[in-house]
N, CA, C and O of each residue as an XYZ file, in Angstrom:
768
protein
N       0.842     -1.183      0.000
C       0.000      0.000      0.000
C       0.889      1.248      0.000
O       1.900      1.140      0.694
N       0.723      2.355     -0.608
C       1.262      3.328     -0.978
C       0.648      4.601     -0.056
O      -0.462      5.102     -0.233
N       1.288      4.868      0.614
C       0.884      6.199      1.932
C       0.822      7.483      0.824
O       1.927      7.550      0.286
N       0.018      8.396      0.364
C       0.108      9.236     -0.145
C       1.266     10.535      0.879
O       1.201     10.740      2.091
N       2.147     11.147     -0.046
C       2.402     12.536      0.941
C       2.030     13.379      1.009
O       1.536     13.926      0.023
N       2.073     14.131      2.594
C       1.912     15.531      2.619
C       2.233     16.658      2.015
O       3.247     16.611      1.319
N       1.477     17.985      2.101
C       1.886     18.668      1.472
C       3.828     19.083      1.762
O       4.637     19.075      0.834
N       4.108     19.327      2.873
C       5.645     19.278      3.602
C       6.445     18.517      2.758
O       7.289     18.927      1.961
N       6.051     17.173      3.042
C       6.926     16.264      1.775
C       7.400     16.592      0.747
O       8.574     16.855      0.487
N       6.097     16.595     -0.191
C       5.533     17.264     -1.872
C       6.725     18.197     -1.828
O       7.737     17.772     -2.385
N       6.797     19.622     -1.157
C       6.993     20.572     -0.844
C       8.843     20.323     -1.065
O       9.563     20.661     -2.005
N       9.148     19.662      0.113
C      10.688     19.377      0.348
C      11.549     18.383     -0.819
O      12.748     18.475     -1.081
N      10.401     17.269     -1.514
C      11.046     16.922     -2.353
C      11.017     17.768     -3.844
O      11.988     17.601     -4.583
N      10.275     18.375     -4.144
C      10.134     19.177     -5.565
C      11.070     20.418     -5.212
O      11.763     20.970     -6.066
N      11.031     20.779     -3.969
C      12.603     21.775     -3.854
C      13.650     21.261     -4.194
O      14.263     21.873     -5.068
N      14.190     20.136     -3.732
C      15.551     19.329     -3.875
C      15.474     19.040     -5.469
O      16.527     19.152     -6.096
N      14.598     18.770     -5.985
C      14.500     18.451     -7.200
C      15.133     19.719     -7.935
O      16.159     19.678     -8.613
N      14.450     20.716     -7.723
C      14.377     22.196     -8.846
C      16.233     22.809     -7.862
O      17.150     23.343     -8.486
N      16.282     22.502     -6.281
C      17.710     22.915     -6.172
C      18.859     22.950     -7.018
O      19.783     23.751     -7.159
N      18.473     21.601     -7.667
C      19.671     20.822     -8.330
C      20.391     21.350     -9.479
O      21.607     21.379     -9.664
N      19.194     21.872    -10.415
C      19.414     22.885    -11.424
C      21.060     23.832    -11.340
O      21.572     24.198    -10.282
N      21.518     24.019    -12.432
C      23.042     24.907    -12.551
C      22.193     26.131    -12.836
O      20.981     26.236    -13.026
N      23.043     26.912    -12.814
C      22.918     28.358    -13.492
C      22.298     28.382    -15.414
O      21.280     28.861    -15.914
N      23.449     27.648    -16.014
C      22.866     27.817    -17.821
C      21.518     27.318    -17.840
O      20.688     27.853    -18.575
N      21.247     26.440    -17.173
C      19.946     25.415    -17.287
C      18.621     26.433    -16.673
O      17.476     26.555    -17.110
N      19.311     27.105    -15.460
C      18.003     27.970    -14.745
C      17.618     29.247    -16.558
O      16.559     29.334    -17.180
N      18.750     29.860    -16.792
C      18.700     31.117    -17.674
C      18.128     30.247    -18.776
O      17.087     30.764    -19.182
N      18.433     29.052    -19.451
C      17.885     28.779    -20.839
C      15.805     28.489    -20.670
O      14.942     28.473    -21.548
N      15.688     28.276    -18.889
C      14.274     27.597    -18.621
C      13.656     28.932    -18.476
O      12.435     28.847    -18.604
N      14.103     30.230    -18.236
C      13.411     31.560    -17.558
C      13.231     31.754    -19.318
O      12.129     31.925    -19.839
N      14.332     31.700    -19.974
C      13.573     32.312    -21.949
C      12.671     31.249    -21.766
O      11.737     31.607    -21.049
N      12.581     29.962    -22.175
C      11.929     29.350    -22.751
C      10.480     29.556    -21.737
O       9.554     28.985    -22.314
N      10.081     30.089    -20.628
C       9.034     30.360    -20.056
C       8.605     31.859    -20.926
O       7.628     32.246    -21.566
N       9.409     32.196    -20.691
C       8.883     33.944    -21.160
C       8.587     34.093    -22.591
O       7.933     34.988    -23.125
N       9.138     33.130    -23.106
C       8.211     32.530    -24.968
C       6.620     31.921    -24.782
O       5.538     32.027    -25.360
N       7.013     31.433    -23.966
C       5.253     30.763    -23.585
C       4.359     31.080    -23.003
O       3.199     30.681    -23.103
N       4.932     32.061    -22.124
C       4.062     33.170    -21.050
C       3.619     34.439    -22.846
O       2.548     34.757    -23.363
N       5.152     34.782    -23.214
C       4.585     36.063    -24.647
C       3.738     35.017    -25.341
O       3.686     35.564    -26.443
N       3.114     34.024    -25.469
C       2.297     32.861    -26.375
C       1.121     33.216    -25.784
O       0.183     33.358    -26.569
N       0.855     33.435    -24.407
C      -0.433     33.135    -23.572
C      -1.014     34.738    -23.596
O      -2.152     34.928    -23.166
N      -0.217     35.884    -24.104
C      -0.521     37.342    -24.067
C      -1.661     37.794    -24.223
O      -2.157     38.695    -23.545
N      -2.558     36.790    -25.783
C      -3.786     37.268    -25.723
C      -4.538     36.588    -25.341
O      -5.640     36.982    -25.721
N      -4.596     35.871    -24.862
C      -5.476     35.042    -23.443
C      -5.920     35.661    -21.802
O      -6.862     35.288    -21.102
N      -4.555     37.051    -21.411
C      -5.109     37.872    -20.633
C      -6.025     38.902    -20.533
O      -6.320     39.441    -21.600
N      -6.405     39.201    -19.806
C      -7.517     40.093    -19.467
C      -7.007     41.399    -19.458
O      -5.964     41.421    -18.805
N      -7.317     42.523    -19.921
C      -6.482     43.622    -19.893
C      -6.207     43.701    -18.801
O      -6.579     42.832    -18.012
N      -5.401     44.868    -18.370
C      -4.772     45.182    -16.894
C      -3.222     44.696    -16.703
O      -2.515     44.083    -17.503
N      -2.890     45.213    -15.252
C      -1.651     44.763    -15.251
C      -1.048     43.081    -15.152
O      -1.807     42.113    -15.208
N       0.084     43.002    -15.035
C       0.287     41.635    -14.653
C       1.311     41.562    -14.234
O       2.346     41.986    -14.748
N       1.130     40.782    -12.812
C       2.205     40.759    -11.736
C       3.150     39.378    -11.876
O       3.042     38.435    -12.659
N       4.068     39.621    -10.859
C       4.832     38.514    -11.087
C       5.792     38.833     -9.940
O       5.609     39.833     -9.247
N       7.147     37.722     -9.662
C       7.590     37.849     -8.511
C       9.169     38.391     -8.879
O       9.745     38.625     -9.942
N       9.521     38.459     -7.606
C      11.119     38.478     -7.986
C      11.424     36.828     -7.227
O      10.954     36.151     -6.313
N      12.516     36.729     -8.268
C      12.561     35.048     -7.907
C      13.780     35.188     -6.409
O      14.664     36.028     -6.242
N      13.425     34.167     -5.623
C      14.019     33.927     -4.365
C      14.586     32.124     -4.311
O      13.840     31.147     -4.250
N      15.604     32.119     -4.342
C      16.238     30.676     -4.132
C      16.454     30.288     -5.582
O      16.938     30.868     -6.554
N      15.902     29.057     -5.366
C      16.124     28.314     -6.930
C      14.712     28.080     -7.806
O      14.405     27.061     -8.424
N      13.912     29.375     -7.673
C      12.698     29.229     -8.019
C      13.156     30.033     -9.914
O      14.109     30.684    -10.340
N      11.818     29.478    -10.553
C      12.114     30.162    -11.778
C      11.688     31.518    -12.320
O      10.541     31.946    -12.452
N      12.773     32.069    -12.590
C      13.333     33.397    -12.862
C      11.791     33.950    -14.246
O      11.541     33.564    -15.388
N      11.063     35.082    -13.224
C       9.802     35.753    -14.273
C       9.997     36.688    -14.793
O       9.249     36.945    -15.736
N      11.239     37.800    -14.405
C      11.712     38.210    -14.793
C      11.831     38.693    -16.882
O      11.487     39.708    -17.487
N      12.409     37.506    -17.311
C      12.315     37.805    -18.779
C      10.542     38.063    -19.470
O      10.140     38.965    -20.205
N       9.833     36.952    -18.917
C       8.220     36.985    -19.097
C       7.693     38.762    -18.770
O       7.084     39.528    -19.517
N       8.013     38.894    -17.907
C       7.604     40.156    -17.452
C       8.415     41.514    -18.463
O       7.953     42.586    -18.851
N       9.783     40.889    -18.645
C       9.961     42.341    -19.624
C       9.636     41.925    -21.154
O       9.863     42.766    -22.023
N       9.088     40.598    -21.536
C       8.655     40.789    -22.575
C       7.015     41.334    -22.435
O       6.357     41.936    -23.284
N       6.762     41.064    -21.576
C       4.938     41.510    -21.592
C       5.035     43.022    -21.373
O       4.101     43.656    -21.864
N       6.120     43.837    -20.636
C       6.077     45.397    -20.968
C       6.589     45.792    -21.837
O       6.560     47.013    -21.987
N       7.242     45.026    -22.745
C       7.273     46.010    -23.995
C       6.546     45.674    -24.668
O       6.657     46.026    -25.843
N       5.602     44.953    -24.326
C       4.317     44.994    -25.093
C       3.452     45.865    -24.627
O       2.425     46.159    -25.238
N       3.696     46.226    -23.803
C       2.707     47.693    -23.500
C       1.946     47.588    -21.949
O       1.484     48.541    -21.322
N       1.959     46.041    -21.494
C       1.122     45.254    -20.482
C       1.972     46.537    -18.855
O       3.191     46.695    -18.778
N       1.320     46.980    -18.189
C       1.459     47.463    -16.937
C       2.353     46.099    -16.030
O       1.647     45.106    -15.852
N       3.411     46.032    -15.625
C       3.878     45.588    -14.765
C       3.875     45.520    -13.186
O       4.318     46.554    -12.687
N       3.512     44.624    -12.345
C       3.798     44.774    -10.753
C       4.089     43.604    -10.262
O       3.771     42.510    -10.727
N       4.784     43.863     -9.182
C       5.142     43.071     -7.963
C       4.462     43.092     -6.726
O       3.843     44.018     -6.200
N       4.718     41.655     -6.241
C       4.020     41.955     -4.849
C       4.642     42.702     -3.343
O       5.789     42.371     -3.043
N       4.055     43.500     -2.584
C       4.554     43.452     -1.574
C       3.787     42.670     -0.112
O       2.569     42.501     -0.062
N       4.768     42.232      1.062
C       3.826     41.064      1.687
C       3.807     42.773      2.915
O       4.569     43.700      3.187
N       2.112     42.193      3.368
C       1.714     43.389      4.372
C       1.433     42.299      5.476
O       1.389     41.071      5.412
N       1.267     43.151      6.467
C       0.404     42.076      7.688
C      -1.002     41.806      7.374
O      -1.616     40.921      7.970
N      -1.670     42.706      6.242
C      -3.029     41.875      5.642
C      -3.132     41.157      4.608
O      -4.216     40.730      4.211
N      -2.068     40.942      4.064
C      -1.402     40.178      2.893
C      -0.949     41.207      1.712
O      -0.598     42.385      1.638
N      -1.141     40.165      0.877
C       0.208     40.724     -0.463
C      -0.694     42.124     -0.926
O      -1.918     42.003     -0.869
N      -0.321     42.999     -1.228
C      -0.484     44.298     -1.980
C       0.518     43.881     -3.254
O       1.547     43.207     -3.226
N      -0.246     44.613     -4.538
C       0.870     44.584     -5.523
C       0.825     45.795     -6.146
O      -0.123     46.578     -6.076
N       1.916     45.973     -6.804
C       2.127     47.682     -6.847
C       2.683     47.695     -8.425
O       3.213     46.834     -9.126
N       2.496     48.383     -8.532
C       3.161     49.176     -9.887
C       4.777     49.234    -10.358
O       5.413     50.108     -9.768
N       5.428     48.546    -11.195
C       6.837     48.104    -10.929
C       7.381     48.479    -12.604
O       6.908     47.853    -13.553
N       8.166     49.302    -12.748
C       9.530     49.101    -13.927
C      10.553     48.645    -14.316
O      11.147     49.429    -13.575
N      11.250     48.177    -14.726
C      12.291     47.835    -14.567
C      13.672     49.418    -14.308
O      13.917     50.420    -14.981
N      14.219     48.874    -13.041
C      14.552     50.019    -12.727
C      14.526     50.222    -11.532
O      15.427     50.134    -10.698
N      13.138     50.590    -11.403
C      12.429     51.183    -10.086
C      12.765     50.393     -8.719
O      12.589     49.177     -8.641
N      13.187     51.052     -7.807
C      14.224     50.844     -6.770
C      13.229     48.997     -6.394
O      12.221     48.522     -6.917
N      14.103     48.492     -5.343
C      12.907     47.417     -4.520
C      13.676     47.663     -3.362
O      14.724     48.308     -3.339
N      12.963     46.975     -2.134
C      13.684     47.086     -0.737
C      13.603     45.822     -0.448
O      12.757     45.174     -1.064
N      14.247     45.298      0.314
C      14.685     44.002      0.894
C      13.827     44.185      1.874
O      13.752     45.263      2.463
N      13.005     43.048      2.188
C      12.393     42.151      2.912
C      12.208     41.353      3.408
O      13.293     40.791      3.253
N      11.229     40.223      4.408
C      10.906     39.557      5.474
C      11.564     38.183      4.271
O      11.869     38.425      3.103
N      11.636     37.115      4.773
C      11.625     35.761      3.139
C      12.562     35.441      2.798
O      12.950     34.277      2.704
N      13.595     37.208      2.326
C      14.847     36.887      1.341
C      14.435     37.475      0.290
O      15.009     37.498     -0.798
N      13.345     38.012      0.598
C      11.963     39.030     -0.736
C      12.568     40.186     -0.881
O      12.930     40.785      0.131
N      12.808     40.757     -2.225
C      12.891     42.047     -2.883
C      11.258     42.524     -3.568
O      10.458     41.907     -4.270
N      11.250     44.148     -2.873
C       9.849     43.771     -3.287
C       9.614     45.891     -3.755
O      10.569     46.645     -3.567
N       8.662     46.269     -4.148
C       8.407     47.564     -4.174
C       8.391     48.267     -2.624
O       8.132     47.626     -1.606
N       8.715     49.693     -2.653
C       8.585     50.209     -1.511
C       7.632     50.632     -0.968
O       6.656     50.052     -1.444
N       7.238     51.575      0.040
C       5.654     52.249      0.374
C       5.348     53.020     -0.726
O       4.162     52.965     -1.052
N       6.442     54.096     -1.753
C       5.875     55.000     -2.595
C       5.274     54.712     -3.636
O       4.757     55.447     -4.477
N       5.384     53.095     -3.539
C       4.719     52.598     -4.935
C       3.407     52.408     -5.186
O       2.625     51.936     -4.361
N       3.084     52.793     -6.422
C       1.091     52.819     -6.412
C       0.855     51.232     -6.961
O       1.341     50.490     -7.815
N      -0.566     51.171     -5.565
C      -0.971     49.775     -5.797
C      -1.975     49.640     -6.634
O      -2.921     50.422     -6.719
N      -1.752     48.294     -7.514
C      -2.551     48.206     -8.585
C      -3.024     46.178     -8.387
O      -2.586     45.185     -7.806
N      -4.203     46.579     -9.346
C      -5.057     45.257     -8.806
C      -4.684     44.511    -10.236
O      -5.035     45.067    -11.277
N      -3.895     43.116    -10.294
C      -3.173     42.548    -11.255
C      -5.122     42.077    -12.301
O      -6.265     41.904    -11.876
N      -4.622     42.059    -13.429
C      -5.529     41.285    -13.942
C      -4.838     39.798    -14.376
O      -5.387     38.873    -14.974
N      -4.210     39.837    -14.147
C      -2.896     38.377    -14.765
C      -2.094     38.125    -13.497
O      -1.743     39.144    -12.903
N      -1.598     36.485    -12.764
C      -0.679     36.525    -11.502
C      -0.065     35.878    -12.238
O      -0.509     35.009    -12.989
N       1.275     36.300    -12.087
C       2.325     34.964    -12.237
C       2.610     34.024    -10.998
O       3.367     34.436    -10.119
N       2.159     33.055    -10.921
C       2.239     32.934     -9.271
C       3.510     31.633     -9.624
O       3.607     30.858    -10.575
N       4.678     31.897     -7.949
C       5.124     31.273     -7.840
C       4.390     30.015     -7.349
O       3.222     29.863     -6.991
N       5.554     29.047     -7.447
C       5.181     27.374     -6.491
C       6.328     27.027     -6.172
O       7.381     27.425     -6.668
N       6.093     25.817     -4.827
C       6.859     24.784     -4.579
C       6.853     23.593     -5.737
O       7.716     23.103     -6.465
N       5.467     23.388     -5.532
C       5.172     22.072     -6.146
C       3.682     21.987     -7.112
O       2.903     22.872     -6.759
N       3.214     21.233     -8.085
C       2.167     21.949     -8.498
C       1.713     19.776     -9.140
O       2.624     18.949     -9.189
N       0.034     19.362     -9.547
C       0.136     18.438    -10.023
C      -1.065     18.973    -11.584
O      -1.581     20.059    -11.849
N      -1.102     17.990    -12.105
C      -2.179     18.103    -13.464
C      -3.359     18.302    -13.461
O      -4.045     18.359    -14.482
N      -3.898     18.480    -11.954
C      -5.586     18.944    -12.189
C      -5.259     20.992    -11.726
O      -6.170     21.803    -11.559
N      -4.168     21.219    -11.658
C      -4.169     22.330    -11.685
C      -3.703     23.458     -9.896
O      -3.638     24.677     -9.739
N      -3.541     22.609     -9.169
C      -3.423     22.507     -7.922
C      -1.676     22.655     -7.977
O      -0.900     22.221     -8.829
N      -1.304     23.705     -6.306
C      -0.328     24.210     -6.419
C      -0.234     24.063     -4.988
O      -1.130     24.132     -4.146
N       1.300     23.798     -4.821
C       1.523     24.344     -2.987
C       2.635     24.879     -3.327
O       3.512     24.383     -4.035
N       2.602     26.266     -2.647
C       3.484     27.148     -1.963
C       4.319     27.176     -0.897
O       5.015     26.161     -0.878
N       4.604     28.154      0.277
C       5.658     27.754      0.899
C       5.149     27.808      2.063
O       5.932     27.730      3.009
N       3.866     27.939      2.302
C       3.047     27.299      3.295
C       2.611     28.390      3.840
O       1.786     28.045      4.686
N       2.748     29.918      3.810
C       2.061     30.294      4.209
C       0.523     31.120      3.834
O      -0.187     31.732      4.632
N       0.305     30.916      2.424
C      -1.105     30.605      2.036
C      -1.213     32.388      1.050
O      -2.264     32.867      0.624
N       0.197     33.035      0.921
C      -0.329     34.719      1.136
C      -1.203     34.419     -0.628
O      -2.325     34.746     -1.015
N       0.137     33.538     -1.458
C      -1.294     33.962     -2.774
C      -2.547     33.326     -3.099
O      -3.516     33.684     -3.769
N      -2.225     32.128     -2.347
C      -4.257     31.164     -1.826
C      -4.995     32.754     -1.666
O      -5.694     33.198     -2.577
N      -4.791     33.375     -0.649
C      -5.757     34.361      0.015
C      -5.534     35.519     -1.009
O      -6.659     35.997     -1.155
N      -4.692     36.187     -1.764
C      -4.529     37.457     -3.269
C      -5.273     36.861     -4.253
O      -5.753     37.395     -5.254
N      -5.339     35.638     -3.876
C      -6.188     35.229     -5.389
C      -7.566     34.893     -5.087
O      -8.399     34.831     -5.991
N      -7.858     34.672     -3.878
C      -9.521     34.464     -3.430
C      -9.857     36.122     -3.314
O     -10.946     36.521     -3.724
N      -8.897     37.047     -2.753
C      -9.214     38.670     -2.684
C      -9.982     38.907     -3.957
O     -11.199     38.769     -4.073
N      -9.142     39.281     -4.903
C      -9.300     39.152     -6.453
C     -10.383     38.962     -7.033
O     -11.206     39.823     -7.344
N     -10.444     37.675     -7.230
C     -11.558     37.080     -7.498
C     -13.597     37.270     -7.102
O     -14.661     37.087     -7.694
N     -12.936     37.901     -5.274
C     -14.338     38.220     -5.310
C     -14.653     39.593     -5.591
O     -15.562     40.138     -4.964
N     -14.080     40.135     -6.361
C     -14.498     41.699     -6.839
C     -15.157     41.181     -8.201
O     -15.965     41.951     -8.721
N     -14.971     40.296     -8.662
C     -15.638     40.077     -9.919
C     -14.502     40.310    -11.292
O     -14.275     39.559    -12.241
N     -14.115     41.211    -11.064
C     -13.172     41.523    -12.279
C     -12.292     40.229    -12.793
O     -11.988     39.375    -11.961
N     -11.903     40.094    -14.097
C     -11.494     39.198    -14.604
C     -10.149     38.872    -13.640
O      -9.768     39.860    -13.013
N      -9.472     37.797    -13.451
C      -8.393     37.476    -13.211
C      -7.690     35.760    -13.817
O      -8.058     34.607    -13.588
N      -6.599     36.315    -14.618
C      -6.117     34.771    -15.183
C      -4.732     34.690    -14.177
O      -3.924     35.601    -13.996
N      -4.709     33.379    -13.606
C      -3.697     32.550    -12.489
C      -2.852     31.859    -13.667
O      -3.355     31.126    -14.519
N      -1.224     32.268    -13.574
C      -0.458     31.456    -14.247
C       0.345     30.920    -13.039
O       0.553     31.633    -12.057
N       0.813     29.587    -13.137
C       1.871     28.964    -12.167
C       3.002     29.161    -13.143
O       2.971     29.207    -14.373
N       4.064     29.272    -12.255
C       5.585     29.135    -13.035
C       6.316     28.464    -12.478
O       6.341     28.637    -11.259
N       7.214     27.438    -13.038
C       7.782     26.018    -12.337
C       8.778     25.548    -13.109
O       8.673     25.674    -14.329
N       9.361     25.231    -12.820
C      10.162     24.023    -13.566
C       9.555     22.657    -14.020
O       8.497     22.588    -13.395
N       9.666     21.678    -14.690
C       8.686     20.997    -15.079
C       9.051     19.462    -13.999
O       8.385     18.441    -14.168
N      10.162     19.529    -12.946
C      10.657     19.055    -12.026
C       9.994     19.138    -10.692
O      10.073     18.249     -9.845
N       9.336     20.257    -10.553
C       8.126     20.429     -9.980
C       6.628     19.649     -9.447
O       5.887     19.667     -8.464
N       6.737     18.916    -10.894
C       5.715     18.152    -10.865
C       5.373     17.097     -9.998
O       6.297     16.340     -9.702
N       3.989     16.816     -9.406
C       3.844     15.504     -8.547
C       2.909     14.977     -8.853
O       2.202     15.474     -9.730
N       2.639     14.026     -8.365
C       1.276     13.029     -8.744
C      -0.002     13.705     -8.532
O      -0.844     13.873     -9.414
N      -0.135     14.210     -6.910
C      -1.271     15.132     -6.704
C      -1.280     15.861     -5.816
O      -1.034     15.180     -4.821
N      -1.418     16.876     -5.540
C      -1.784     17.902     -4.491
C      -2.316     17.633     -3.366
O      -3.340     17.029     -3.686
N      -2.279     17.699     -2.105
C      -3.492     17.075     -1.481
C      -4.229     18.979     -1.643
O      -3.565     20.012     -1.563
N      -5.522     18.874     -1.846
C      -6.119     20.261     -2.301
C      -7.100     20.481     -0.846
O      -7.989     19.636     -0.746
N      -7.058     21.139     -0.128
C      -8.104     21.763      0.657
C      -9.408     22.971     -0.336
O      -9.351     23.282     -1.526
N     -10.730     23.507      0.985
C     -11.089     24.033      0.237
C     -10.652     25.363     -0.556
O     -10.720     25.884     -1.670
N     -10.232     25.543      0.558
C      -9.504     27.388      0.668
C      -8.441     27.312     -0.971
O      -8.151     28.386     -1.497
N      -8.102     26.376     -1.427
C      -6.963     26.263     -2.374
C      -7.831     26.461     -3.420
O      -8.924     25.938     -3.640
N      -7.020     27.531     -4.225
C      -7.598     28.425     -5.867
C      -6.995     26.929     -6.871
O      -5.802     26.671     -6.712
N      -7.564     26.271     -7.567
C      -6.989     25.895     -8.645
C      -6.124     27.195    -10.010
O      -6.773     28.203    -10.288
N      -4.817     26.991    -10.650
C      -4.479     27.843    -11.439
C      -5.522     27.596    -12.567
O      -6.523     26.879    -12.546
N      -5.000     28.414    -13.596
C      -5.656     28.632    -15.035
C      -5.144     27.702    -15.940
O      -5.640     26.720    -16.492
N      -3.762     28.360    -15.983
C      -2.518     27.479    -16.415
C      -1.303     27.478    -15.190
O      -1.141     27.912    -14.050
N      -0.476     26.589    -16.357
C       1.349     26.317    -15.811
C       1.830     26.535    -16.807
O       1.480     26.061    -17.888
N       2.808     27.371    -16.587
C       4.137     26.971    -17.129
C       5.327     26.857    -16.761
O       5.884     27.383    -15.798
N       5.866     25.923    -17.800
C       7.368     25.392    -17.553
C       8.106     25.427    -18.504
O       7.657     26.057    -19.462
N       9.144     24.962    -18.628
C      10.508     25.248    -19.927
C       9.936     24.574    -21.069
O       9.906     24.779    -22.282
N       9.360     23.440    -20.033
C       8.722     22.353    -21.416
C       7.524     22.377    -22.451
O       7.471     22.247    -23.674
N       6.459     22.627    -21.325
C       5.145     22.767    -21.611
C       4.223     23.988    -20.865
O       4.415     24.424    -19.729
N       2.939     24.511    -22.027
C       1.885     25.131    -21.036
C       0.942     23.791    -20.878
O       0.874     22.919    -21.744
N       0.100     23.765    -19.407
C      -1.002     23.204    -19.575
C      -2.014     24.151    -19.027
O      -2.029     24.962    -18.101
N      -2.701     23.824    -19.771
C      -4.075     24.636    -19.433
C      -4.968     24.083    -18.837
O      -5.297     22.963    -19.230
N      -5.675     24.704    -17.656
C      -6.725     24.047    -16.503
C      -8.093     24.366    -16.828
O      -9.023     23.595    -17.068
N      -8.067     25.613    -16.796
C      -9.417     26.210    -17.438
C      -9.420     27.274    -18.343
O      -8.473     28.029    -18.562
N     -10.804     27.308    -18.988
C     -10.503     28.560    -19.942
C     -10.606     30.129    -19.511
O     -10.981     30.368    -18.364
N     -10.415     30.775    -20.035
C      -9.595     32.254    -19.573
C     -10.868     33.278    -19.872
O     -10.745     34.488    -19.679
């Protein structure tokens, strides 16, 4: 009999997995995302679209994000509050301050803007569309915020395709994404 794992597990082994990665391999997987993220462009909802600054050995959104502003798309980042993530208005350029995590993030002067597009990071993510994070739930709860204003919002995961697990264990509180992407493949969960 086969004990399914916890999310912790899931979590600790799809890190060790994506750790492993060199440097050429991380930079050739951040283009080949940001080709497939510029693929998914007209599938968003107007508005801005956020994304992270990458922390550890997570994959770099960076290129995705400066190809979607020179397409004209409004850029932001998140910042983490004690009521959760705010996301703000971001250039390339425009200062960031070091934060709680190991997080580089916008400062107070930055104007907050409500993403119509997330790039959301993961730990670990499986094929019905289900994602775990780093446990403390901030974009579960930015993306249930979101959502209940009504306004459109499309959820992208970004991962390595090493990432992958059999299944999520999913609570209710957990947003299924839209899509994923990875170096390899988009999959798509639902339509946009």
């Amino acid at each position: 009999m086969t004990i399914p794992m916890g999310k912790a597990a899931l979590r600790t082994t799809a890190l060790a997995r994506r750790d492993a990665f060199d440097a050429a391999f991380r930079d050739e997987a951040a283009k080949a995302v940001a080709s497939r993220i510029a693929a998914l462009a007209g599938a968003m909802p107007p508005g801005p679209v956020s994304a992270f600054w990458p922390i550890r050995s997570e994959i770099d959104p960076r290129p995705a994000l400066s190809l979607l502003a020179s397409a004209g798309r409004t850029a932001a980042l998140p910042r983490v509050t004690p009521r959760g993530l705010q996301f703000c208005a971001w250039s390339a350029g425009d200062p960031l301050v070091k934060a709680g995590f190991g997080l580089s993030e916008p400062g107070p002067e930055a104007p907050i803007v409500r993403p119509a597009t997330m790039l959301v990071p993961l730990a670990a993510f499986d094929r019905r569309g289900h994602r775990i994070g780093y446990g403390a739930g901030y974009y579960d709860r930015a993306i249930a915020a979101c959502q209940a204003d009504g306004a459109p919002l499309l959820t992208i995961g970004l991962a390595f395709s090493c990432q992958e697990v059999e299944a999520v264990p999913d609570e209710a509180h957990d947003k299924p994404l839209d899509f994923l992407v990875t170096e390899r493949e988009t999959i798509r969960f639902r339509a946009p």
